[in-house]
Steps between C-alpha positions, in 0.01 A plus 500: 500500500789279487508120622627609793270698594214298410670260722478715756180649500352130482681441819396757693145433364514131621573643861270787493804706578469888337773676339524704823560239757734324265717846440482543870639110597760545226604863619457657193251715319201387371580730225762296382349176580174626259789590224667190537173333426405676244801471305630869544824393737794314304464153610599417891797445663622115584462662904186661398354175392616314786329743759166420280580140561503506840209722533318267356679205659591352110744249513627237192393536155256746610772757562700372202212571284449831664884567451482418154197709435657790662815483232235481223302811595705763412245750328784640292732287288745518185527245275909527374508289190830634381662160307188318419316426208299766342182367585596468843523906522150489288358333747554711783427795363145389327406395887644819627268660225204268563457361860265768627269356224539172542188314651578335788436104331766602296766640727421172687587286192802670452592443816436133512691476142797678656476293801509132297 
């Protein structure tokens, strides 16, 4: 699941609103809405995002923060680090290597060291 979609699903949890009706409203599948949450879609379109928005009448920082998890969620990413320092390319390729093992305190610390 990406933070997207956990977004998402939290949303439509809030409201008591299932994946169907939402798919429906949004005229789109509820096949692609379930990927989408589950991190199995590349990450939304700007539009895309929008449309969720509104469905869900978010306005403000709400739909900035929804925006800004939608960039982060792409499932699938490469790390380029062509012209940096060797450790730099050690790096991402012992968490390419590793993250599927990582507990999840740790991914969070990582994430919270990256983020200072």
């Amino acid at each position: 699941m990406t933070p997207f979609g956990r977004r998402m699903r939290e949303l439509r949890a809030a409201r008591g609103i299932t994946l169907q009706q939402m798919a429906a409203a949004l005229d789109i599948s509820p096949a692609y809405l379930s990927a989408l949450e589950h991190g199995r879609r590349g990450r939304p379109s700007r539009t895309r995002v929008h449309q969720i928005c509104q469905y869900f009448n978010i306005v403000w920082d709400e739909a900035d923060e929804l925006q800004r998890l939608a960039r982060l969620s792409h499932p699938r990413i490469t790390v380029d680090t062509s012209g940096l320092a060797p450790e730099a390319t050690e790096l991402a390729n012992e968490l390419a290597q590793r993250i599927r093992k990582l507990p999840r305190a740790k991914v969070r610390a990582l994430l919270e060291t990256l983020k200072d």
